[in-house]
DSSP file (Angstrom, degrees, kcal/mol; ACC not computed):
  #  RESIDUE AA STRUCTURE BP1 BP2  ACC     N-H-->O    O-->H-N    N-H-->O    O-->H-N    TCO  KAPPA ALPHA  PHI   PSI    X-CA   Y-CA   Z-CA
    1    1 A X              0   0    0      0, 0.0     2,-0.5     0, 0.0     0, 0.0   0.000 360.0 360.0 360.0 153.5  144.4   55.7  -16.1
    2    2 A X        -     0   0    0      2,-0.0     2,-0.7     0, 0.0     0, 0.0  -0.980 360.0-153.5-131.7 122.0  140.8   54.5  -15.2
    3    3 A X        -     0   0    0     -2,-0.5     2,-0.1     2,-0.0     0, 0.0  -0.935   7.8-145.2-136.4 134.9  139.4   54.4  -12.1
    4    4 A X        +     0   0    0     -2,-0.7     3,-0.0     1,-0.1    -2,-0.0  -0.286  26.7 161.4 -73.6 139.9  136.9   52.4  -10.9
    5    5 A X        +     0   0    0     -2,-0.1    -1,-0.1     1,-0.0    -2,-0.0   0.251  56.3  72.4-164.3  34.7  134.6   53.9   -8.5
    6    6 A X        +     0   0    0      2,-0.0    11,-1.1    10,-0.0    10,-0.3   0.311  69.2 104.5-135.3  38.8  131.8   52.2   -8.2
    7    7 A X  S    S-     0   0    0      9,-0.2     2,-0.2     8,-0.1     5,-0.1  -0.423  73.4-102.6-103.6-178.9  132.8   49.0   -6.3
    8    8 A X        -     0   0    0      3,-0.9     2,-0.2    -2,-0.1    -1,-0.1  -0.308  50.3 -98.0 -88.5 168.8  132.1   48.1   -2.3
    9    9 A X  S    S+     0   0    0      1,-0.2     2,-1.3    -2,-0.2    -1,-0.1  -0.689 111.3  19.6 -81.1 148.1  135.4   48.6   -0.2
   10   10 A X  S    S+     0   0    0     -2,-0.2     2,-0.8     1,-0.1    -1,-0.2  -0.017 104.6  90.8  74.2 -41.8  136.9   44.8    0.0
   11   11 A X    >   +     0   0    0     -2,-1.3    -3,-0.9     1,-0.2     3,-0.6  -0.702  47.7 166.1-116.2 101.6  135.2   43.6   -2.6
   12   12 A X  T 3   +     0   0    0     -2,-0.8    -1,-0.2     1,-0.3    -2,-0.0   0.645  67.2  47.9 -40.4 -48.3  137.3   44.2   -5.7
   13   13 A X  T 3  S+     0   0    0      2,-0.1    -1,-0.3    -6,-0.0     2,-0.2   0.143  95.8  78.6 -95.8  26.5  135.4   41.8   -8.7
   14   14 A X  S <  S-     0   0    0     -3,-0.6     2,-0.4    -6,-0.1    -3,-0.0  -0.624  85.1-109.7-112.7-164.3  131.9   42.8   -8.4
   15   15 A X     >  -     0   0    0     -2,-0.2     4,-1.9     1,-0.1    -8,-0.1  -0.978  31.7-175.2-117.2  87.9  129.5   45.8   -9.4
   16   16 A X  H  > S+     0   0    0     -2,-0.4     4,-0.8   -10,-0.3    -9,-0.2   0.765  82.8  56.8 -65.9 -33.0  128.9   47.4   -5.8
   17   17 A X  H >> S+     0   0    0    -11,-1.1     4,-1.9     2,-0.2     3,-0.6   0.978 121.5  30.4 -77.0 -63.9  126.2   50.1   -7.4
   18   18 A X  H >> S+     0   0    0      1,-0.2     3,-2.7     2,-0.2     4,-1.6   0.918 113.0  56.8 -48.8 -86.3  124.2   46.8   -8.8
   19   19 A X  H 3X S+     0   0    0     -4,-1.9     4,-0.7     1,-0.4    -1,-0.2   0.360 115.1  50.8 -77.3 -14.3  125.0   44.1   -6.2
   20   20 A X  H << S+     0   0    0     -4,-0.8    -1,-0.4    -3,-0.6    -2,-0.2   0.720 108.8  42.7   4.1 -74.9  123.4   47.0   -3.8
   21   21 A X  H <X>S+     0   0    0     -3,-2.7     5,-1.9    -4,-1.9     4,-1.2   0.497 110.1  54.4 -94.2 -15.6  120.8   47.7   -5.1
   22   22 A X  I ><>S+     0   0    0     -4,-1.6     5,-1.8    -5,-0.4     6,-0.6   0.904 118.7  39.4 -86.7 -52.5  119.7   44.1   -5.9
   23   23 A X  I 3<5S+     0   0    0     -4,-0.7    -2,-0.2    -5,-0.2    -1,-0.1   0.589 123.4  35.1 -86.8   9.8  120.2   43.2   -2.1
   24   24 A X  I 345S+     0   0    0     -4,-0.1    -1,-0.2     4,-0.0    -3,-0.2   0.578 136.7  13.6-127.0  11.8  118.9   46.1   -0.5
   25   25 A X  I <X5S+     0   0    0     -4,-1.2     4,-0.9    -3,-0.6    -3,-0.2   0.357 128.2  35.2-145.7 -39.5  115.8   47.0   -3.3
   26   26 A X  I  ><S+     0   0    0     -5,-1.9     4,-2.4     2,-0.2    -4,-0.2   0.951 115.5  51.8 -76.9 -59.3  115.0   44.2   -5.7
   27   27 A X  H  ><S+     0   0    0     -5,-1.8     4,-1.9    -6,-0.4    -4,-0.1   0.924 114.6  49.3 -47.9 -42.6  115.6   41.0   -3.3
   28   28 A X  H >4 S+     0   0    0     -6,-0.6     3,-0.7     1,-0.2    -1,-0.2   0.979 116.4  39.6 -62.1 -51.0  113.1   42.8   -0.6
   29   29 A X  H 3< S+     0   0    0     -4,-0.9    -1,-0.2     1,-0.3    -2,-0.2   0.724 137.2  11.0 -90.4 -26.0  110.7   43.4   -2.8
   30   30 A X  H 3< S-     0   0    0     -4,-2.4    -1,-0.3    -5,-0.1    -2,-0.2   0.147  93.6-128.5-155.0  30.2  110.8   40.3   -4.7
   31   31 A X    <<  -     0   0    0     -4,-1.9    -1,-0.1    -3,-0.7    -3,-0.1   0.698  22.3 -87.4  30.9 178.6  112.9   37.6   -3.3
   32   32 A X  S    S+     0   0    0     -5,-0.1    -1,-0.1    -4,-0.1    -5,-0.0   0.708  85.0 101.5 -86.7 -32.1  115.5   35.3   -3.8
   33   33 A X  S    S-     0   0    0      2,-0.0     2,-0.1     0, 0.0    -3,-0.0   0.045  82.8 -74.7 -47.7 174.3  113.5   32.2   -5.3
   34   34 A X        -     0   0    0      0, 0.0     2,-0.4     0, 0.0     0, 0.0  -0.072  37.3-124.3 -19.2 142.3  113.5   31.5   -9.7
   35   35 A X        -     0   0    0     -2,-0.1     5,-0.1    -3,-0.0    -3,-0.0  -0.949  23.6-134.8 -87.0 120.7  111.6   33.5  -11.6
   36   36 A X     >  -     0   0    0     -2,-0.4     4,-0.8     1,-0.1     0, 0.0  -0.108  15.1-131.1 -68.3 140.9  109.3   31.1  -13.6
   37   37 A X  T  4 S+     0   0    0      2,-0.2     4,-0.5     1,-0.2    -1,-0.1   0.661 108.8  63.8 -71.4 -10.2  109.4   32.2  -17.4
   38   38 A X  T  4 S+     0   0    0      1,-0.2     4,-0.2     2,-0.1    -1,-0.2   0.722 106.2  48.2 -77.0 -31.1  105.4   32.0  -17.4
   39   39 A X  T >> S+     0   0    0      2,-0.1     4,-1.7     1,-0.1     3,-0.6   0.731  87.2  85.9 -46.0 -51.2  106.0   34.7  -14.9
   40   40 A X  H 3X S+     0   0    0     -4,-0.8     4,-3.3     1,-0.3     5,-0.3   0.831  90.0  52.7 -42.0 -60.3  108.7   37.1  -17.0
   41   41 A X  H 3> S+     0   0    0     -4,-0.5     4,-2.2     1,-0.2    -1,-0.3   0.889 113.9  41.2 -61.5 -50.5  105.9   39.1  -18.9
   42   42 A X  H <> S+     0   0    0     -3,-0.6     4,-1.2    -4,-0.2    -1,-0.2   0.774 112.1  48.2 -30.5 -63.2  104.0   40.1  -15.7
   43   43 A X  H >X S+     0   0    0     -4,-1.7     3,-2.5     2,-0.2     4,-0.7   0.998 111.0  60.6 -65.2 -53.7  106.9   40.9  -13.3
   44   44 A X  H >X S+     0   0    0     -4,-3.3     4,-2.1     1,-0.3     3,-1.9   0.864 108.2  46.9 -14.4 -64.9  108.1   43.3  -16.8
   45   45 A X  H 3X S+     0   0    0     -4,-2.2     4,-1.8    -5,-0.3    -1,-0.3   0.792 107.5  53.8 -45.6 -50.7  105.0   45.0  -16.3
   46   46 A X  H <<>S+     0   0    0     -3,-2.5     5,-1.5    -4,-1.2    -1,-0.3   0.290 113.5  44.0 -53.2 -21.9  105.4   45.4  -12.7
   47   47 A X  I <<>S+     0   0    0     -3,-1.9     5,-0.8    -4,-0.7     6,-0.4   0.911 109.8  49.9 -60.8 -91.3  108.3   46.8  -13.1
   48   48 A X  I  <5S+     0   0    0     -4,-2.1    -2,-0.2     1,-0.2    -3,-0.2   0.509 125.0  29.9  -5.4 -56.4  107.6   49.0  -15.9
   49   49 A X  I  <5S+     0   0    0     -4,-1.8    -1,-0.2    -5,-0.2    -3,-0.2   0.852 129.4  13.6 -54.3 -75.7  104.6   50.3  -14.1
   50   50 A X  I  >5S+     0   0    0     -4,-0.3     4,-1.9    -3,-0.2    -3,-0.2   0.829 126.6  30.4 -73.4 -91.3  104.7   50.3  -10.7
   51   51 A X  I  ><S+     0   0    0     -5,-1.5     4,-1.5     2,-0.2     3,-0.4   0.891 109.8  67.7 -52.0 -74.1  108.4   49.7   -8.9
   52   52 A X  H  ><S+     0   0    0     -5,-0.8     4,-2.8     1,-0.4     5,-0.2   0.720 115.7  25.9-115.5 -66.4  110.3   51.4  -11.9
   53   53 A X  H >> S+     0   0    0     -6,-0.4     4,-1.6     1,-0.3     3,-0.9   0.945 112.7  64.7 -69.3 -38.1  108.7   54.8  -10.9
   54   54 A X  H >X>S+     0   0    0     -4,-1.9     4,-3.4    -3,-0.4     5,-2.2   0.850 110.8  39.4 -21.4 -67.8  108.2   54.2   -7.5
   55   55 A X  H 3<5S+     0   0    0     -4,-1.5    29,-0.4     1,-0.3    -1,-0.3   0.782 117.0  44.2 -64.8 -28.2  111.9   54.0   -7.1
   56   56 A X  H <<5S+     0   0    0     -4,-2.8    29,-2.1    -3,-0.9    -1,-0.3   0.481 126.9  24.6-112.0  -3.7  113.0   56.5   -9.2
   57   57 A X  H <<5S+     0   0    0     -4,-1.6    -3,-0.2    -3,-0.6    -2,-0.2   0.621 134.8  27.9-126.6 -13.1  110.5   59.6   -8.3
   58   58 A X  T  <5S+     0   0    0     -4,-3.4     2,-0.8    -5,-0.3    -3,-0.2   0.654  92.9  89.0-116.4 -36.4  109.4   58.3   -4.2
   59   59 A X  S   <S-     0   0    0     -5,-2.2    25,-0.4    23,-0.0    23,-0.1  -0.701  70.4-147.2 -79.1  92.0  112.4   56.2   -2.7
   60   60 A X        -     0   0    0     -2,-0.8     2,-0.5    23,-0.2    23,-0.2  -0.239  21.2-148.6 -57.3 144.7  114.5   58.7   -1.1
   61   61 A X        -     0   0    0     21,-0.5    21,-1.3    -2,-0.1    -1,-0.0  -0.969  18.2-104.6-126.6 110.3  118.4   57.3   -1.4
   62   62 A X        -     0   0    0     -2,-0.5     2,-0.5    19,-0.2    19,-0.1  -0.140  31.6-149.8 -51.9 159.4  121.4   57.7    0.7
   63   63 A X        -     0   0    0      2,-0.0    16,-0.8    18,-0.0    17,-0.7  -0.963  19.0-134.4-123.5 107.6  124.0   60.3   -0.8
   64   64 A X  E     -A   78   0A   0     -2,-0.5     2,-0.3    14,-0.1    14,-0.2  -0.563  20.2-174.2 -95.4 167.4  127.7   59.6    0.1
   65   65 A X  E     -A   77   0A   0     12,-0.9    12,-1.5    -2,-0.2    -2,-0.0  -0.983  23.9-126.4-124.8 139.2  130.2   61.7    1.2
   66   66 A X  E     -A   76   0A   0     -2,-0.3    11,-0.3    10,-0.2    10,-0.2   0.019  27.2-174.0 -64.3-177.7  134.0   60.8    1.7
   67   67 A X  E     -A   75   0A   0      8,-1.2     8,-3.5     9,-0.1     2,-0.7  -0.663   6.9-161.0-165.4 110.5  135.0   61.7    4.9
   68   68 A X  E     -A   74   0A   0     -2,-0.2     6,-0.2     6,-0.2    -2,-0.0  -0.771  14.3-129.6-124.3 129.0  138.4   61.3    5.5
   69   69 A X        -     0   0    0      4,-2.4     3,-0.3    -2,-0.7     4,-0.3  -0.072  31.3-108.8 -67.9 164.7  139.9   61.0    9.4
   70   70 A X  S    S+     0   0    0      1,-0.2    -1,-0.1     2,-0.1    -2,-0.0   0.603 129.2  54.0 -67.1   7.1  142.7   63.1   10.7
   71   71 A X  S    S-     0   0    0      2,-0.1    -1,-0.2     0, 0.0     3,-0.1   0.853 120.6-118.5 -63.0 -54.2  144.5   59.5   10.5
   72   72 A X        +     0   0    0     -3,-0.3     2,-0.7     1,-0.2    -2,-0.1   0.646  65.7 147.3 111.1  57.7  143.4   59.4    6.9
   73   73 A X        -     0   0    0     -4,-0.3    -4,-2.4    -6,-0.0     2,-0.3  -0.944  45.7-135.4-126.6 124.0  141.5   56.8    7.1
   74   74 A X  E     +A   68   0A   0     -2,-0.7     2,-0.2    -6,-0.2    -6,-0.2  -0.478  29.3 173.9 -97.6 129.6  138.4   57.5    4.3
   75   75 A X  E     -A   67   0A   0     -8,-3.5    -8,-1.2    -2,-0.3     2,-0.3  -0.792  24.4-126.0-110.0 166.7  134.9   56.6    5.8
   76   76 A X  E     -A   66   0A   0    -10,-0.2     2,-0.2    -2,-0.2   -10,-0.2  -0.907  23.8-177.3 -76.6 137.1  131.1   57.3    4.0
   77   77 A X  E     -A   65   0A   0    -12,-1.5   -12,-0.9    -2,-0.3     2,-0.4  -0.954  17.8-143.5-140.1 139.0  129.0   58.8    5.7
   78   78 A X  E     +A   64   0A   0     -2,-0.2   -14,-0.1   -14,-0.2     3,-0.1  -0.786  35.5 146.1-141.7 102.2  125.3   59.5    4.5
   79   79 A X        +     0   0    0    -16,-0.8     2,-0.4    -2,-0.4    -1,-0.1   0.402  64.1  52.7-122.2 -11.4  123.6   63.1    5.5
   80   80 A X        -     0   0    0    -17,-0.7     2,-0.4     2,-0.0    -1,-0.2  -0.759  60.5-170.9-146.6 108.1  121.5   63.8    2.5
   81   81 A X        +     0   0    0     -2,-0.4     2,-0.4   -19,-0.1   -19,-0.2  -0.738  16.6 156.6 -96.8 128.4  118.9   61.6    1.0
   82   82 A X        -     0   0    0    -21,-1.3   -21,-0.5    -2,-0.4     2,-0.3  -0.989  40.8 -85.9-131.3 139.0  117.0   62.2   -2.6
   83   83 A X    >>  -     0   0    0     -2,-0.4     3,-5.5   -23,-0.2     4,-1.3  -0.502  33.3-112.0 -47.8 115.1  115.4   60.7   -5.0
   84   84 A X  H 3> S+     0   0    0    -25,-0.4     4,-1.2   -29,-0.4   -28,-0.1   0.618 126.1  44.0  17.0 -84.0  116.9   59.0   -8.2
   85   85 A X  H 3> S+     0   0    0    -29,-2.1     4,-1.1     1,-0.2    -1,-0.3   0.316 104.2  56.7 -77.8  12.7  115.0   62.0   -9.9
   86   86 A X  H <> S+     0   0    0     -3,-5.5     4,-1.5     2,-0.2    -1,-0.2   0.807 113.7  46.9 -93.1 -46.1  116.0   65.1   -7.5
   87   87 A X  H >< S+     0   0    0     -4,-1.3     3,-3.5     1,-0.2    -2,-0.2   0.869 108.8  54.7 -61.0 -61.6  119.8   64.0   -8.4
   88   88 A X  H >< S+     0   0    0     -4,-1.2     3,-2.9     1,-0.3    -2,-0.2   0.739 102.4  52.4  -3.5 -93.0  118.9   63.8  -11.8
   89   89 A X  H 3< S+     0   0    0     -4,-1.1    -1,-0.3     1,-0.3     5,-0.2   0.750 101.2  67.2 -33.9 -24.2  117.4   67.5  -12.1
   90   90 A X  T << S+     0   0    0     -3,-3.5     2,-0.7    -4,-1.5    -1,-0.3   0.568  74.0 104.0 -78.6   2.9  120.6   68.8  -10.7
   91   91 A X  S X  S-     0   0    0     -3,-2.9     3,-0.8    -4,-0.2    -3,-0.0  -0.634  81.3-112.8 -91.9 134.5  122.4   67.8  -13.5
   92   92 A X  T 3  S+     0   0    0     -2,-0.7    -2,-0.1     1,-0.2    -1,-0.0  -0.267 103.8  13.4 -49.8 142.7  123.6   70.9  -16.3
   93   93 A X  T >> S+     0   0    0      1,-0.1     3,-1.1     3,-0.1     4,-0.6   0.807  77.1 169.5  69.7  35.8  121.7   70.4  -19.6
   94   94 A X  H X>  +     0   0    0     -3,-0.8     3,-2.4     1,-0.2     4,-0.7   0.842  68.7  70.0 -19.1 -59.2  119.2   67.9  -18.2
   95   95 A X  H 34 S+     0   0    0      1,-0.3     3,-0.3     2,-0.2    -1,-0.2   0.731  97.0  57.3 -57.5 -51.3  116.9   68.0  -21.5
   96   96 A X  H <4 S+     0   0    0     -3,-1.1    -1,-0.3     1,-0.3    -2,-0.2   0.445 103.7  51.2 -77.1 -10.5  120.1   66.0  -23.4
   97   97 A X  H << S+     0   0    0     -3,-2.4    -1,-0.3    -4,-0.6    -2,-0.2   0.983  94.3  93.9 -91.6 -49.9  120.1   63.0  -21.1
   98   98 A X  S  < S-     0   0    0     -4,-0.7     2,-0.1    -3,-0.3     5,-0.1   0.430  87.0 -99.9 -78.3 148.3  116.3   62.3  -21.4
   99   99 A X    >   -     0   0    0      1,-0.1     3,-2.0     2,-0.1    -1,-0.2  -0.350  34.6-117.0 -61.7 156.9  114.7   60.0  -23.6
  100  100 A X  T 3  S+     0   0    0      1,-0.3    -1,-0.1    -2,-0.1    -2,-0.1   0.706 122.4  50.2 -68.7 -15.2  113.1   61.9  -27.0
  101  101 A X  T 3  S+     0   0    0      1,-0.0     2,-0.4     2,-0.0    -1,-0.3   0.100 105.1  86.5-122.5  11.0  109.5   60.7  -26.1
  102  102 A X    <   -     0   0    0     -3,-2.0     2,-0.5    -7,-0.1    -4,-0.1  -0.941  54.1-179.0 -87.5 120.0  110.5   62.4  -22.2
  103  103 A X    >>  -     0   0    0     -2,-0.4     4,-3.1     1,-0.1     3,-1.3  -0.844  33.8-117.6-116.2 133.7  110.1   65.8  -21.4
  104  104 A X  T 34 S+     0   0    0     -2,-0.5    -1,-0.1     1,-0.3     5,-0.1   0.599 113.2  50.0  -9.9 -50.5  111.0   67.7  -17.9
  105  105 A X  T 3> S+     0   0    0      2,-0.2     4,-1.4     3,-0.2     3,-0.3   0.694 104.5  55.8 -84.7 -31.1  107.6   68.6  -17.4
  106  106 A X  H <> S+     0   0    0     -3,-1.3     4,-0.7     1,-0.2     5,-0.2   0.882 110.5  43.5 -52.1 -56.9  106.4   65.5  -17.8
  107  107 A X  H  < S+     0   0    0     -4,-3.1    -1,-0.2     2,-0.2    -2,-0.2   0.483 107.3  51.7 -90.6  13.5  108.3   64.1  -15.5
  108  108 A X  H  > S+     0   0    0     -3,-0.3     4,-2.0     2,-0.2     5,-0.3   0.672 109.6  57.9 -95.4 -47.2  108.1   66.5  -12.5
  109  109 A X  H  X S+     0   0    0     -4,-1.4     4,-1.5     2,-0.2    -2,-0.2   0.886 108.5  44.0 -64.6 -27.3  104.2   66.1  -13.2
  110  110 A X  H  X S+     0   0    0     -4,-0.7     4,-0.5     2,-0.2    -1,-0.2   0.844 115.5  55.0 -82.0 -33.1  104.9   61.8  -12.6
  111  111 A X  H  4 S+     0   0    0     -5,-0.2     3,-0.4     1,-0.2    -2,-0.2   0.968 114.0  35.4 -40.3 -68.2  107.1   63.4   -9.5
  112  112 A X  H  < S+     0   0    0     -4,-2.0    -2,-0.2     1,-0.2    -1,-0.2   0.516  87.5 102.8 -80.9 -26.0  104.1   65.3   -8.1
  113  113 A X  H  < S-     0   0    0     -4,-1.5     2,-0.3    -5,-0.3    -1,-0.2   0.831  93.8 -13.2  -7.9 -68.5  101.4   62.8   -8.9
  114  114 A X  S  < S-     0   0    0     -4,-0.5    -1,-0.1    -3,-0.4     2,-0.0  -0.798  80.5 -81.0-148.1 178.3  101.1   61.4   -5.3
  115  115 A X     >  -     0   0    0     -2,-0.3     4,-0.7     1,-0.1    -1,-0.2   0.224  43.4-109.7 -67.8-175.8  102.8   61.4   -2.1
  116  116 A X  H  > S+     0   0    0      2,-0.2     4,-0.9     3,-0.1    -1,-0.1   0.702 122.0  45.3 -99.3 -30.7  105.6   59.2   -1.5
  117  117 A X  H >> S+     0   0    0      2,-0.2     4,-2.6     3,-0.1     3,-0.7   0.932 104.6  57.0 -51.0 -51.8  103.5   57.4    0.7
  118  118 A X  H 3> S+     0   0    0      1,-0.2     4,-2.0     2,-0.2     3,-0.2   0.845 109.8  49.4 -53.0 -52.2  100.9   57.4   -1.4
  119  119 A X  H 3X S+     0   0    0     -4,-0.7     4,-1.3     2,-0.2    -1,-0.2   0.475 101.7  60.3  16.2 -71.6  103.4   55.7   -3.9
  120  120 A X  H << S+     0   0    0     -4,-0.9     4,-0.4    -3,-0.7    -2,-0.2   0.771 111.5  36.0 -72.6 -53.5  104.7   53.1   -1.6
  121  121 A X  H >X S+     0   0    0     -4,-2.6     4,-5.0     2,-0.2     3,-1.9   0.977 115.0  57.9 -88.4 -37.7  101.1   51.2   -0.9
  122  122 A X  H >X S+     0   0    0     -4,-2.0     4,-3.5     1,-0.3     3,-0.9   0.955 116.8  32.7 -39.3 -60.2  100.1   51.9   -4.6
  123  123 A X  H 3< S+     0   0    0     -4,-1.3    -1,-0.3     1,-0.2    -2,-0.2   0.654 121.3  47.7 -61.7 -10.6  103.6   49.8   -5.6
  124  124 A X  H <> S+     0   0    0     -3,-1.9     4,-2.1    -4,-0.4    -1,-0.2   0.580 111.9  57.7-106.4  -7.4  103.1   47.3   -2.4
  125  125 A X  H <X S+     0   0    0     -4,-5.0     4,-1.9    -3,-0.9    -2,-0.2   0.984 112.3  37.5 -67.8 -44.2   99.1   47.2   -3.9
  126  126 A X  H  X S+     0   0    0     -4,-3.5     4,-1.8    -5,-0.4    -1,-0.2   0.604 114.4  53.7 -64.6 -15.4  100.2   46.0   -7.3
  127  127 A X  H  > S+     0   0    0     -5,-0.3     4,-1.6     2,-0.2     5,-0.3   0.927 107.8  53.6-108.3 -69.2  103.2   43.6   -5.9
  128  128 A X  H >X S+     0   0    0     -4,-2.1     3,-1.0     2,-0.2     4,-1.0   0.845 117.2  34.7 -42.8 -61.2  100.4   42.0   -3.7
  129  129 A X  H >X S+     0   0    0     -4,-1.9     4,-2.2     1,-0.2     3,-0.7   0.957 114.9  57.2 -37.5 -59.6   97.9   41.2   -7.1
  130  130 A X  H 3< S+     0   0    0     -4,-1.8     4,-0.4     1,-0.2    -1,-0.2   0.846 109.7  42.2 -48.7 -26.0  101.0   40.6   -9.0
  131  131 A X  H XX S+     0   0    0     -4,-1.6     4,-0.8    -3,-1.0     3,-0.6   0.765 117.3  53.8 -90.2 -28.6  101.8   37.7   -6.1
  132  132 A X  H X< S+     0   0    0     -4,-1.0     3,-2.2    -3,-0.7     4,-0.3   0.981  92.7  63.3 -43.8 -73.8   98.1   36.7   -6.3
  133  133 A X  T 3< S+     0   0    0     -4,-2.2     4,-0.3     1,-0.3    -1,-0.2   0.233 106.8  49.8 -50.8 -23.6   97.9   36.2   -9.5
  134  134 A X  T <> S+     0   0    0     -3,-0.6     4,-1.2    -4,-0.4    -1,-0.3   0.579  98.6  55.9 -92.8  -2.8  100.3   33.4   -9.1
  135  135 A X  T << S+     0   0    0     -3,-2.2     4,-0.4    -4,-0.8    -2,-0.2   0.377 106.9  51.0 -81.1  -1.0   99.3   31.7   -6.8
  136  136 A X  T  > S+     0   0    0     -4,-0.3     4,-3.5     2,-0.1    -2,-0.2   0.770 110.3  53.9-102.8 -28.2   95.9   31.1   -8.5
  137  137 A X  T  4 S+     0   0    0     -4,-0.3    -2,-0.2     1,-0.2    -3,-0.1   0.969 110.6  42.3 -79.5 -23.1   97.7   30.2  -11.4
  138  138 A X  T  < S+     0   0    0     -4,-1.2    -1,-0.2     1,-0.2    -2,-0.1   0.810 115.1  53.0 -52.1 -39.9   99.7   27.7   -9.5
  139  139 A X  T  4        0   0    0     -4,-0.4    -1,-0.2     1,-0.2    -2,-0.2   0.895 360.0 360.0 -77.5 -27.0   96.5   26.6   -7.7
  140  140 A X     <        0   0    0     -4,-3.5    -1,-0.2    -5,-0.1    -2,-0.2   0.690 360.0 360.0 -84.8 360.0   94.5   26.0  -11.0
């Protein structure tokens, strides 16, 4: 038997873990409009660069937990938030998940870089240039 267990309560056909994270981390950051294909290489980057880590060593994340009443009726309920890469490190035999050209130390050192503030305006500096940069080309 297979069980699914990463959809939203009610909603049966989707991908809860994506359709999540696209409306509560991609769509803020980077709206709902088209992305123009003259555009594609740029945002990549921006990703790749900026957001990618941002999210995954600075953007603390709720963590659920069932909770089920003495009705039985199962809530989540969200008491401990981490980072993308704090769950990560908890996992046995870490070293095996990692890409071959990523190493532990490497990435605790991209961890430790900066603050998590520090982080946040870096990634909201580059998403402000990155927004410039089209609007001039739009204007020229």
């Amino acid at each position: 038997m297979i069980e699914q267990t990463k959809s939203r309560p009610r909603h049966s056909n989707d991908n809860g873990l994506a359709e999540s994270k696209n409306g509560a981390v991609v769509r803020k950051h980077m709206g709902y409009t088209h992305i123009a294909a003259e555009h594609a290489e740029a945002i990549g980057r921006f990703y790749a660069e900026h957001f990618n880590p941002y999210l995954n060593f600075h953007r603390p994340h709720g963590q659920p937990e069932l909770v089920v009443s003495a009705q039985g009726k199962q809530k989540r309920v969200y008491r401990w938030y981490a980072t993308p890469w704090e769950l990560l490190r908890r996992l046995p035999g870490l070293a095996g998940y990692l890409k071959p050209e990523l190493t532990l130390e490497a990435s605790d050192q991209m961890a430790r870089a900066s603050s998590d503030t520090a982080a946040a305006e870096a990634m909201q500096s580059a998403k402000r240039k990155l927004f410039a940069s089209f609007h001039q080309r739009r204007s020229a």
